[in-house]
Residue, then its C-alpha position, 0 to 999 in steps of 0.5 A: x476495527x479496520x487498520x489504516x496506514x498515514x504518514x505524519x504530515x509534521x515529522x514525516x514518519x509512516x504507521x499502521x493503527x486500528x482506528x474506532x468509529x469516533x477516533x481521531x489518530x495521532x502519530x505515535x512519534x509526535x502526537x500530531x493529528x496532521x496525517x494523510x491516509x495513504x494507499x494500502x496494497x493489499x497481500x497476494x493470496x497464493x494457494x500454494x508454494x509453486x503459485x505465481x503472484x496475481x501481479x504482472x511481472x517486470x517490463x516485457x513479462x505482462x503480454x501487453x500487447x504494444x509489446x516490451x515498454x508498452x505497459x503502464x508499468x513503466 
């Protein structure tokens, strides 16, 4: 059973849930069936307490080579 993130489209609250094959989720707040999907990110995987996260750093710290400002992070 996956789990999948929404966001209540009628009371605008965010949550996780499992979700079966031939389930239809609701909002656990108020049971509205209105919800979008949204985007999961998943967790970084380090091998060790030193390791450094697979995701670029803040502006100037990515190596773009456009140099500092240039990336799509901004």
């Amino acid at each position: 059973m996956p789990i999948y993130e929404y966001a209540c489209q009628d009371c605008g609250r965010e949550f996780e849930t499992l979700v079966r094959s031939a389930t239809i989720p609701d909002c656990p707040s108020c049971h509205s069936t209105d919800l979008a999907k949204k985007l999961s990110v998943p967790a970084a995987v380090m091998s060790n307490a030193n390791a450094v996260p697979a995701m670029p750093g803040p502006c100037g710290s990515c190596g773009h080579p456009g140099g500092p400002g240039a990336c799509a992070f901004n």
